[in-house]
C-alpha positions as a printed Julia matrix, in Angstrom:
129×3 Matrix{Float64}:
 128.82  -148.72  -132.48
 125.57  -146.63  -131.55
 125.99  -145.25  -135.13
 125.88  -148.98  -136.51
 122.64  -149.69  -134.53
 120.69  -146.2   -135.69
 121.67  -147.04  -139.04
 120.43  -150.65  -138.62
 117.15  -149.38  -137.41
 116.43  -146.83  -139.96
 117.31  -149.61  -142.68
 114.98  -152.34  -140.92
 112.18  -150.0   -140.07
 112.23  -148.74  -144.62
 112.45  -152.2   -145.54
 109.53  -152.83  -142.79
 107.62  -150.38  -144.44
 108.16  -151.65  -147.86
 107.05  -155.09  -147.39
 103.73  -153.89  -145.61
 103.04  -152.17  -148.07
 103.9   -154.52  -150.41
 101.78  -156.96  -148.64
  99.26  -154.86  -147.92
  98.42  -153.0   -151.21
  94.75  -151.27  -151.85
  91.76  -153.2   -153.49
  91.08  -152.88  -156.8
  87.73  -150.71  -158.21
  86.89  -152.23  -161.24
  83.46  -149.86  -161.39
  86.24  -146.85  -162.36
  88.74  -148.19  -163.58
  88.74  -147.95  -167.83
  87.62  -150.94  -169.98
  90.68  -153.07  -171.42
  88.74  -154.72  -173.8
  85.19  -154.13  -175.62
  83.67  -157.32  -176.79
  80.31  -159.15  -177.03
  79.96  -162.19  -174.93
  79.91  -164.09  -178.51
  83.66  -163.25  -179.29
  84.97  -163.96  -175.64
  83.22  -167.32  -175.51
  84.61  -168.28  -179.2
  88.32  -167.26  -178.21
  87.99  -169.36  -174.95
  86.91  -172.45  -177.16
  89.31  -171.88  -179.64
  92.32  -171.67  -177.29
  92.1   -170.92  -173.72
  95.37  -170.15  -173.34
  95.67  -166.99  -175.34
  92.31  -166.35  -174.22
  93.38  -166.27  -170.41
  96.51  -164.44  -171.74
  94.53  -161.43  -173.18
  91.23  -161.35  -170.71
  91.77  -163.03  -167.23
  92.19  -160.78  -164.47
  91.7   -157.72  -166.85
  88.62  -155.24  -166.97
  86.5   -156.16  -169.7
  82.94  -154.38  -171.02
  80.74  -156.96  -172.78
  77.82  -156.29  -174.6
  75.13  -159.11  -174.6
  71.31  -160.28  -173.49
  70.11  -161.19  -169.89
  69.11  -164.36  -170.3
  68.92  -165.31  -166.28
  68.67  -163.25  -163.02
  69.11  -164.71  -159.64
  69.25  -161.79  -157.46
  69.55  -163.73  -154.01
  73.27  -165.07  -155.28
  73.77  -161.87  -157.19
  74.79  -163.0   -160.52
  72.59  -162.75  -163.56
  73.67  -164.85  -166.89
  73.73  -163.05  -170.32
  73.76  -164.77  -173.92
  73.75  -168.43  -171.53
  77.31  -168.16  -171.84
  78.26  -165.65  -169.15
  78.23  -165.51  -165.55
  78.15  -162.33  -164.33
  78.2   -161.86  -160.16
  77.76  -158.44  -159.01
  79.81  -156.32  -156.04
  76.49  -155.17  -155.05
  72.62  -155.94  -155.5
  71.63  -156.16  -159.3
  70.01  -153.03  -160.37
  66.28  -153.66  -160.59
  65.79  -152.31  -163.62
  67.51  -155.25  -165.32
  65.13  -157.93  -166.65
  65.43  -161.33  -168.48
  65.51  -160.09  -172.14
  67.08  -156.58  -171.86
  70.28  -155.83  -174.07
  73.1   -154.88  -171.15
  76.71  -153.69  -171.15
  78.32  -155.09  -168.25
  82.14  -154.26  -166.8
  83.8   -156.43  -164.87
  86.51  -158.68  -164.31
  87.04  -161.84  -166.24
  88.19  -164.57  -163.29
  87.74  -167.89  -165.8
  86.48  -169.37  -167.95
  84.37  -172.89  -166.51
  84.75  -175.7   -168.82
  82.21  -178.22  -167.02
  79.4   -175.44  -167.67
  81.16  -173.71  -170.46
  80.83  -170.14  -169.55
  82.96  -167.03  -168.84
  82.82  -166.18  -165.56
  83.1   -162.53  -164.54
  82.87  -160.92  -160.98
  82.66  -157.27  -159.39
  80.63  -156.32  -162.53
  78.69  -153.22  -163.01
  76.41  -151.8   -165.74
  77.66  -149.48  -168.07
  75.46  -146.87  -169.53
C-alpha cells in the first residue's frame, strides 16, 4: 500500500510539473529571434487584400522584417506608421534617430491585419540595421 501512495506521488508531482510548465512557458524575444520572412510593407499589404486568409496563414504571429518609409511617429503611444499602411508599436521607446521620411527596416511580429483602417499591424518591433 505505502508503495502505491509513493508511486502516486512521484506520478502527480511529474505530471504537476509538466502542466506548469506547460502553462507557464517563457516569453517570446522577437528582437533575436531570426526573420521568417523579408518583405516590403507593399507586398504584405497586397497579399492581405488579395486573400487574408493565406495571408494570416503565412505572416500572423510569425517574425517578419519589412522594409518601408516612416510616414508617422507618435512616440507617446509608441508606434510609428511606415508606407501609411503599417502600424508598427514598439517594446520600447522609438529610437530618436527615426524621423518622418527615413527609409527603415523594422522586425517584429505581425498580430493582424485591421480592415476598418486597412493596415498591417505589427507589435514588439525593433529596427534592424
Amino acid at each position: 500500500m505505502r508503495r502505491k501512495v509513493l508511486i502516486f506521488g512521484i506520478l502527480f508531482l511529474v505530471i504537476a510539473f509538466l502542466g506548469y510548465r506547460y502553462l507557464y512557458k517563457d516569453h517570446r524575444d522577437i528582437a533575436s529571434e531570426k526573420a521568417a520572412y523579408t518583405a516590403t510593407v507593399n507586398e504584405i499589404f497586397s497579399s492581405y487584400t488579395q486573400n487574408d486568409s493565406l495571408a494570416n496563414a503565412t505572416y500572423l504571429d510569425k517574425t517578419v522584417a519589412v522594409k518601408g518609409v516612416v510616414t508617422d511617429v507618435d512616440a507617446n503611444n509608441k508606434i510609428i506608421t511606415v508606407d501609411g499602411k503599417l502600424a508598427a508599436r514598439f517594446k520600447g521607446d522609438i529610437p530618436n534617430s527615426i524621423q518622418s521620411g527615413d527609409a527603415v527596416v523594422l522586425k517584429g511580429r505581425v498580430t493582424g491585419f485591421n480592415d476598418l483602417l486597412e493596415e498591417i499591424e505589427m507589435d514588439q518591433c525593433s529596427v534592424e540595421e
